[in-house]
C-alpha positions in Angstrom: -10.0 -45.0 18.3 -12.1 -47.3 15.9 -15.0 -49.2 16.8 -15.7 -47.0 19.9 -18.8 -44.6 19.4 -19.5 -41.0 20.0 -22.4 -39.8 22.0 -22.9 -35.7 22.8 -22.7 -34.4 26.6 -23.6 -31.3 26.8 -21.7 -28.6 29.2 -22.4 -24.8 29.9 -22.0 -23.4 26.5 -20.2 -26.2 24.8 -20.7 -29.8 23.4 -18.2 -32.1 24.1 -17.2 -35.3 22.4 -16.4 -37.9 24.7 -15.5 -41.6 24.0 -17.7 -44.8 24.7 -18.7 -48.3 23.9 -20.1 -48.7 20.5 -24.2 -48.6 21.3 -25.7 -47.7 17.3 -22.3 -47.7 14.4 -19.2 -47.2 14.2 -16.9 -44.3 13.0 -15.5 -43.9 10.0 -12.1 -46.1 10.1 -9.8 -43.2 9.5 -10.8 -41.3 12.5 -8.2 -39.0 13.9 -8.4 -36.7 17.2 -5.3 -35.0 15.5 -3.3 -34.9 18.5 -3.3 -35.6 22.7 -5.2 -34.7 24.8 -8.9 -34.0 26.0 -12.2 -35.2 23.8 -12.6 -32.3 21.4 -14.9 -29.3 22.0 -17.6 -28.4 19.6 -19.0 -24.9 19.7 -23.4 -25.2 20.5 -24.1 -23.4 17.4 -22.4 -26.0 15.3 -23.9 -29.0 17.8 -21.8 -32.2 17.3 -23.8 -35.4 15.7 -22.3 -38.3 15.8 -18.3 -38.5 15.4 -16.4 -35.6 13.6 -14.3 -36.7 10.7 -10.6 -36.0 10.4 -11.1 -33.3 7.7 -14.2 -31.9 9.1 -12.6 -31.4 12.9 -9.5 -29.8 10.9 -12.0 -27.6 9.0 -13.6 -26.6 12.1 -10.1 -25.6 13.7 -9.0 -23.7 10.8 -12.4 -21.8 10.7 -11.9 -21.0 13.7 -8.5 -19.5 13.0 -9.7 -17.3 10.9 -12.0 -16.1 13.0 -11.1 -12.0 14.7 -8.6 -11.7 11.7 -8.6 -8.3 10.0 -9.3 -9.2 6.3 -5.5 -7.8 5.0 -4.3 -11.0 7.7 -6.5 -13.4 6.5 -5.6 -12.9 3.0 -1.4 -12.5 4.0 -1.6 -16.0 5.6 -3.9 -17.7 3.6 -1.4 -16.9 0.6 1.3 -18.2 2.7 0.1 -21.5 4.2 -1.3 -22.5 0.3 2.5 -22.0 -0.6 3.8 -24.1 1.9 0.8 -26.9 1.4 1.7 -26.8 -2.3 5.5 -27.5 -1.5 4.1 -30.3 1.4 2.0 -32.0 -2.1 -1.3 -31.3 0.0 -4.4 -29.2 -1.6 -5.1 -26.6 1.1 -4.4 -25.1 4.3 -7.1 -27.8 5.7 -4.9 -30.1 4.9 -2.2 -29.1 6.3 -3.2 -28.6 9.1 -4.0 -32.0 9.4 -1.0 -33.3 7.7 1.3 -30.4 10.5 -0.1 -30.8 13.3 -1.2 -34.8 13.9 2.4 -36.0 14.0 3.9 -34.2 16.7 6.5 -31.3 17.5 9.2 -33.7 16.2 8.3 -33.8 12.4 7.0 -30.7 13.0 9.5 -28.7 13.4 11.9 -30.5 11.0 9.4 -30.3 8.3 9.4 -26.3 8.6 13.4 -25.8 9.0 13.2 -27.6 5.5 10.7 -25.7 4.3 12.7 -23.2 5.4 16.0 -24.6 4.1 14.2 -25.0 0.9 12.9 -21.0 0.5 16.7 -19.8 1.4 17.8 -22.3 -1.5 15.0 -21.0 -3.9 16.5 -17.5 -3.6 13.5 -16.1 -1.9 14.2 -12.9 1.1 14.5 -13.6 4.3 11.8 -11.3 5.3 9.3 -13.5 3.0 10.7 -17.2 4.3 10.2 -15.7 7.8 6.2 -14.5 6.7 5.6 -18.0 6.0 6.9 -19.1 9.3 5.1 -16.7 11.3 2.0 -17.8 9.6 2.9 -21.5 10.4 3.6 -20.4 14.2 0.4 -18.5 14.1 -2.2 -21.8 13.2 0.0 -24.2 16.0 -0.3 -21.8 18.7 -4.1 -21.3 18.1 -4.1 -25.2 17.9 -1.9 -25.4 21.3 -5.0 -22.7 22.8 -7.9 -24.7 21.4 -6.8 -27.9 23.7 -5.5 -29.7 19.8 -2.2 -30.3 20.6 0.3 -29.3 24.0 3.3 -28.3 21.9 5.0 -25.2 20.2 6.8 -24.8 17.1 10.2 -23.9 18.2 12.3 -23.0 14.4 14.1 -19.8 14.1 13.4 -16.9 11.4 16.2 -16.4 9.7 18.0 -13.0 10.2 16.7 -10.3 8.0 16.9 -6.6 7.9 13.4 -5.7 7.5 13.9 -1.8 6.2 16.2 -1.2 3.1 15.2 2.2 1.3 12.8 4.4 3.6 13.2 7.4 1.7 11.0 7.0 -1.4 11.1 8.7 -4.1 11.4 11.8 -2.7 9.0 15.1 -2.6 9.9 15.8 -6.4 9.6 12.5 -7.0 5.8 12.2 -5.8 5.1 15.7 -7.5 6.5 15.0 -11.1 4.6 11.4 -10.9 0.9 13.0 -9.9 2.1 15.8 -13.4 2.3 12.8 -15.5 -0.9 11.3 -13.8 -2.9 14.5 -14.1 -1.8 14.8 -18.0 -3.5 11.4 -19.1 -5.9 11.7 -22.4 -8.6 9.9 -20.3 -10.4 12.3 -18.0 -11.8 9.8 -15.5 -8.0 7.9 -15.4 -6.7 10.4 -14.7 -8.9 12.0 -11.7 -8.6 8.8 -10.2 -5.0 8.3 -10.4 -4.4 11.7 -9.4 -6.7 11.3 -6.2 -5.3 7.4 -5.4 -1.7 9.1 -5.6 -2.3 12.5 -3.7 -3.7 9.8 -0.8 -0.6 8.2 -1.1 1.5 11.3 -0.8 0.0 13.6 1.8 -1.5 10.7 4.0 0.8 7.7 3.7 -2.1 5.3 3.6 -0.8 1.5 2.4 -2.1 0.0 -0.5 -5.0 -1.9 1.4 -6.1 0.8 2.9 -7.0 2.8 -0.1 -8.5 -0.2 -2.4 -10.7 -1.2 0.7 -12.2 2.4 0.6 -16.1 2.5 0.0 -18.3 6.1 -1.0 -19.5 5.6 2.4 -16.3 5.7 3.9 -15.7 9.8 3.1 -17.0 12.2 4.6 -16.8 15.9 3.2 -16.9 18.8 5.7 -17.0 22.1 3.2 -15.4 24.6 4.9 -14.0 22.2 7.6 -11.6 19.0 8.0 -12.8 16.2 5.4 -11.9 12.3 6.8 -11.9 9.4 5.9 -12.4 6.2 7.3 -9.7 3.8 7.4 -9.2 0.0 8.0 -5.5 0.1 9.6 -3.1 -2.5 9.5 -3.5 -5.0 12.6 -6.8 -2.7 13.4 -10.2 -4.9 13.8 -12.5 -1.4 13.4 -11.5 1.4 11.1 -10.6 4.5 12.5 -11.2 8.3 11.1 -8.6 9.6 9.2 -8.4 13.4 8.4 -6.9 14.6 4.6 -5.9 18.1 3.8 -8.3 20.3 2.0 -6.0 20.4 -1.7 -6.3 16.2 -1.2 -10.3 16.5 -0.8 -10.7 18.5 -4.1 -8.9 15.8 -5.9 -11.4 13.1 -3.8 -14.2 15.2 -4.9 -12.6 15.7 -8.9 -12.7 11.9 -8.9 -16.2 11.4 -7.0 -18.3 13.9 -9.5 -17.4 11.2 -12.3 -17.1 8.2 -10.2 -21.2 8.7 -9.1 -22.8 9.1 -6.0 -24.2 5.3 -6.4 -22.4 3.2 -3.1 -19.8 0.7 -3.2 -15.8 1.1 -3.3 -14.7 4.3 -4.1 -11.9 3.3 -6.7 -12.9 1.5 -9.3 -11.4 -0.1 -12.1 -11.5 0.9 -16.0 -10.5 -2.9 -17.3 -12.5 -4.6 -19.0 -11.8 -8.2 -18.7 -10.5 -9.5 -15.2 -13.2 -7.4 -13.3 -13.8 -7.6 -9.7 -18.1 -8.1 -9.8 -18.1 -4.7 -7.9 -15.6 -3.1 -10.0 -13.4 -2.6 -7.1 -9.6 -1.3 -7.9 -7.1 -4.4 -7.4 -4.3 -3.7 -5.4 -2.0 -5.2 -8.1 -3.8 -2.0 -10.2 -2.6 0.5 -7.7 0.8 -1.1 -8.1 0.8 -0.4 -11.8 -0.9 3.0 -11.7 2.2 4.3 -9.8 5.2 2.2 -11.7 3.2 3.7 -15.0 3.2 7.4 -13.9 6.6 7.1 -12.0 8.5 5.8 -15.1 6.6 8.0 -17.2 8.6 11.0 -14.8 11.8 9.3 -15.1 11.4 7.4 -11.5 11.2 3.6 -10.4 9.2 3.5 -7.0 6.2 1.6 -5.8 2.9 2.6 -3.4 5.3 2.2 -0.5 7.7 4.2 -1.8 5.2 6.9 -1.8 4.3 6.0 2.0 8.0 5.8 3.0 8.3 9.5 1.3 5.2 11.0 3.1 6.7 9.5 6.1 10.2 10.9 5.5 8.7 14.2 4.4 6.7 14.3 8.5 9.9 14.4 9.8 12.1 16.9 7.9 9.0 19.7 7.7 9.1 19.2 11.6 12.1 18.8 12.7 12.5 15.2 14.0 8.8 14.6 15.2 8.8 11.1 15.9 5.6 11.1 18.0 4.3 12.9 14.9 5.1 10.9 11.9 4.0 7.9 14.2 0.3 8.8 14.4 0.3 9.8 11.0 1.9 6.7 9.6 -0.6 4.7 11.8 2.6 2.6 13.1 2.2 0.5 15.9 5.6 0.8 17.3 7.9 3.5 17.4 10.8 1.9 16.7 9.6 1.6 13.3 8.9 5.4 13.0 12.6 6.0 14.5 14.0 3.7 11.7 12.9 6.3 9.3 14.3 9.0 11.2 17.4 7.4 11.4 17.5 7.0 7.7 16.8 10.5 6.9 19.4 11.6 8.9 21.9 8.8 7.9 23.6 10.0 11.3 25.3 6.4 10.9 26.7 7.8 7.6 28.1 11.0 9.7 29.3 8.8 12.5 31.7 7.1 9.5 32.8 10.3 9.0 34.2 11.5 12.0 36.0 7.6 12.3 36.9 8.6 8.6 38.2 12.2 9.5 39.7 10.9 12.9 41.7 7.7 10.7 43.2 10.4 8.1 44.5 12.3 11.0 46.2 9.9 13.0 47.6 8.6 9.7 49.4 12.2 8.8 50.5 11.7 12.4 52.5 8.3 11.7 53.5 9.7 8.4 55.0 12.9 10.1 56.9 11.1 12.7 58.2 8.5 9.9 60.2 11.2 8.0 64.0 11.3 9.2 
């Protein structure tokens, strides 16, 4: 592409690179479309002058990416793509786009099977190598649907069995951790962690959900059904929530010291390491619970609690699936019926029966042994 020149056409909504003879300068030598195809497209409210660098067309793609992501996905891939641009030797995700995507399917691929080789070797779950992947096949399919390249990334996740412990910690378990929280010498702690761990408990909200929770974002009904407003995993909007009245008197415990002044309803107590708007971390959360639950005895996490309010919806009625769906906010209810399974353990009863069945027939070979 060197020493040919840029000039803007203009179409219905777009500008659109195209190639020409030089007729003012050149571009800058390392120039790179990053892949086949058409000139690139340039949305009108970022109005193409001149030629696009390499980095500055990659930043524009990622941008782009990012673009009509919830805020919990953003920050899941972002996390992963740095991790594989560290292991790569490049700075950011920028880069590696660039570095990915400009050398076709080919390297592509081989580069994440190694990657992929490399997380197995490291000892890391399959669940988390197959995170990073997914984030990887995320940023080439948008590239493939921006006109950037023609090609998919075709590696494999590697088999993993997504759901180990669905129980949690158990009814008891949940009750004797809020004791310990509610028992604190600090007044304020210990209305917070109470209300952070009855939201846990009787809603099943994840982690997220409740750190990205603002004053604005509850809304008391005395005498009726309080809500709350919830950003939901995968969601774009947030979506009303109700809580049960005993978990609204622990919200309202915790708001009467908290302050009626706006911003996120959970904040922290630390002093150094401080968000600027005091907002709980969700690494926090994670240690409010291990602190309470080890202080009762217990080792369990926030999802442990969501994996016991879950489990809790289905034995108090009977096997509703449809049920503990909507109120675990799942998307598919295959994940719900996972749960149900596990609470019943019917495979555990099916063993059984084989169990019962194989000690009968071997009486029967033992009977018709004896002389």
């Amino acid at each position: 592409m060197q020493g040919t020149k840029a000039i803007a056409r203009q179409r219905p909504g777009w500008v659109v690179v195209s190639q020409q003879r030089p007729q003012v300068s050149k571009p800058p030598k390392d120039y790179d479309w990053g892949g086949p195809g058409d000139a690139p497209l340039v949305p009108r409210e970022e109005p193409a002058r001149g030629w696009l660098g390499p980095q500055d067309a990659y930043r524009q793609l990622v941008d782009d990416f990012w673009r009509n992501k919830s805020p919990r996905t953003i920050k899941a891939y972002k996390e992963d793509l740095l991790r594989i641009a560290d292991w790569l030797g490049v700075k950011d995700e920028i880069a590696l786009a660039k570095e990915f995507l400009a050398h076709g399917p080919g390297p592509a691929n081989m580069v994440a099977e190694r990657f992929k080789d490399w997380g197995t070797k490291k000892g890391w779950a399959p669940a988390y190598v197959n995170n990073h992947l997914a984030a990887l096949r995320s940023i080439v399919k948008f590239a493939r649907k921006a006109g950037r390249i023609v090609w998919a990334l075709d590696v494999s996740d590697l088999k993993a069995q997504p759901f180990r412990d669905t129980l949690g910690p158990g009814m008891a378990g949940m009750a004797k951790t809020i004791h310990e929280a509610s028992k604190q010498g600090n007044p304020a702690r210990a209305a917070r962690d109470v209300a952070v761990l009855c939201l846990f408990a009787t809603r099943g909200l994840r982690r997220d959900e409740v750190v990205s929770l603002d004053l604005k974002h509850v809304e008391s009904k005395p005498g009726g059904r309080s809500r709350l407003l919830v950003q939901r995993k995968k969601r774009l909007e947030r979506e009303w929530v109700s809580i049960p009245d005993d978990t609204a008197e622990t919200l309202a415990a915790w708001i009467a010291i908290r302050g009626t002044a706006p911003g996120p309803l959970f904040t922290s107590f630390a002093v150094r390491n401080r968000r600027p708007d005091q907002r709980l971390a969700e690494s926090s959360v994670w240690a409010i619970v291990r602190q309470h639950a080890r202080a009762a005895g217990l080792e369990t996490r926030p999802h442990g609690f969501r994996h016991a309010a879950v489990t809790a919806v289905l034995d108090e009625t009977g096997g509703n699936v449809r049920g503990a769906q909507l109120f675990a906010g799942h998307g598919n209810p295959a994940t719900t019926m996972k749960y149900d399974d596990n609470r019943q353990d019917i495979a555990g009863e099916m063993s059984d029966l084989v169990a019962d069945a194989l000690k009968k027939a071997l009486e029967k070979v033992r009977r018709d042994e004896k002389p």
